[in-house]
C-alpha positions in Angstrom: 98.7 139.0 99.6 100.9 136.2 101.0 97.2 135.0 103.2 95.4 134.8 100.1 98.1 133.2 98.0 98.3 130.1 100.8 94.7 129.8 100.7 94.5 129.7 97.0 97.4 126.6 97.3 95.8 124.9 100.1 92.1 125.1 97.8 94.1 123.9 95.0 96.1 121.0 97.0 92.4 119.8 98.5 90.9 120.0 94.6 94.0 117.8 93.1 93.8 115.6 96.1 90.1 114.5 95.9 90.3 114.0 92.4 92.2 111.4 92.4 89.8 109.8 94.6 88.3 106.9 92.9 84.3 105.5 93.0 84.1 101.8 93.4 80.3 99.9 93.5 79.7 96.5 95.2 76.0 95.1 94.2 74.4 92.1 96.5 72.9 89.6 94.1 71.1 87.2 96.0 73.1 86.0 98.8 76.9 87.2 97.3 78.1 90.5 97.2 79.5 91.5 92.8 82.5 91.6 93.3 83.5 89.7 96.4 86.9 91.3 96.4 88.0 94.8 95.4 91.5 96.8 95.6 90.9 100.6 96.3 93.5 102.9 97.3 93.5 105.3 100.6 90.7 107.9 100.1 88.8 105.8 97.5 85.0 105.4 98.3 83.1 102.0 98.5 79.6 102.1 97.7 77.0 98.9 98.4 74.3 98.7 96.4 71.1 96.6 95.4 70.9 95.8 99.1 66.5 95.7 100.0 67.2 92.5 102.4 70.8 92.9 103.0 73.4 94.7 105.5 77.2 95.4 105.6 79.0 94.6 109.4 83.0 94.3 109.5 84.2 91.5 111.2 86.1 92.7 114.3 88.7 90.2 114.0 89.5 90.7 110.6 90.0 94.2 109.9 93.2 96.8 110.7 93.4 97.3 114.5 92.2 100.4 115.7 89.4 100.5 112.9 86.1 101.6 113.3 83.3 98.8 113.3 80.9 99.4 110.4 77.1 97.8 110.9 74.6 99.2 108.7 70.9 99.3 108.5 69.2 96.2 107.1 68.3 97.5 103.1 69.8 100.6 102.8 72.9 101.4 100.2 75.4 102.6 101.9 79.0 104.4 100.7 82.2 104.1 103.1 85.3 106.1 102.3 88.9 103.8 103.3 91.7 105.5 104.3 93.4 103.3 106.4 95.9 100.7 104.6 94.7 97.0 105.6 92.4 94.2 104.7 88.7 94.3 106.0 86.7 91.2 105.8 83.0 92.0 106.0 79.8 90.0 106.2 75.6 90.4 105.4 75.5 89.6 108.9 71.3 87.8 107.9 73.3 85.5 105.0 76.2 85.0 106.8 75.2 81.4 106.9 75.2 81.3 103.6 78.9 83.1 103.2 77.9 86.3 101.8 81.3 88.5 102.7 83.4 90.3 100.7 87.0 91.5 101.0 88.6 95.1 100.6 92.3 95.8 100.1 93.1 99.0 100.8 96.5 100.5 99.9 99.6 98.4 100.2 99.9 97.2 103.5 102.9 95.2 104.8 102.4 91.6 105.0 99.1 91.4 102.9 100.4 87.2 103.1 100.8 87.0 106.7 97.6 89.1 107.3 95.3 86.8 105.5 97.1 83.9 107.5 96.3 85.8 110.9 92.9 85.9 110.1 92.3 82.5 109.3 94.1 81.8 112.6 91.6 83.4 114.4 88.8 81.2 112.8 90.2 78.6 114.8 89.5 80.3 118.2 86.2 81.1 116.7 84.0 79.1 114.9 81.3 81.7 114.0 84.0 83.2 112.0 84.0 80.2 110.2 82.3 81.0 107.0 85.5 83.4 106.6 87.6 80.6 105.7 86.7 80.1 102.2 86.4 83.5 101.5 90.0 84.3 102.3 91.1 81.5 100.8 89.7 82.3 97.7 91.0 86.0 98.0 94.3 84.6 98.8 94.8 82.8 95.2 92.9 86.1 93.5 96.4 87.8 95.1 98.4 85.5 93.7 96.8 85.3 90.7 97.1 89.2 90.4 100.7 89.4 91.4 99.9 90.9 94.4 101.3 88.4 96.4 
């Protein structure tokens, strides 16, 4: 009785706990991805849509260390659950030229300020990062704006 009565919490506990999970959708139009920047919390899933000539790839430099890389297929919509607290830059690596990226926030990581700083730093060791820099600058005053940071 006790066995069944733990399983019955632990269902329950997994139910309550996915629920809460939330459904965020990123659309390409053209050459930007709708909207550029999103907030999600730990658990939430990211989908990428509309994407017939486009891909998603996270810049290595500019997401939590220890992450995962992500590089999709060319044209397919693809859906990415984030459970790791951090920011993650990524890029349509075909229109990177012309600064297609987007930015995630997930959670409430420490130092969301000195993060984006970081990662602007590293733009100055590497120039191919380069189309970054407006992006996070622009995400940085969206923050502020929000009261974020």
């Amino acid at each position: 009785m006790a066995k069944r009565l733990f399983w019955v919490i632990c269902l329950f506990w997994g139910a309550t706990s996915l629920s809460h999970a939330t459904e965020h959708e990123v659309r390409a139009v053209g050459v930007k991805f709708d909207p550029m920047f999103i907030v999600v919390e730990p658990g939430d899933r990211v989908s990428w849509v509309n994407m017939p000539a486009h891909m998603i790839e996270t810049i290595d430099a500019m997401v939590p260390e220890g992450t995962e890389k992500i590089r999709t297929e060319l044209g397919v919509d693809v859906s990415f659950v984030f459970n790791e607290d951090g920011i993650y830059v990524y890029k349509c690596t075909p229109h990177w030229g012309a600064r297609m990226g987007g930015v995630l926030l997930v959670g409430n990581p420490s130092d969301i300020e000195g993060t984006i700083d970081a990662y602007l730093a590293e733009i100055q060791k590497d120039k191919s990062l380069l189309p970054a820099k407006g992006l996070l600058k622009k995400f940085k005053k969206h923050l502020q704006k929000q009261g974020v940071i």
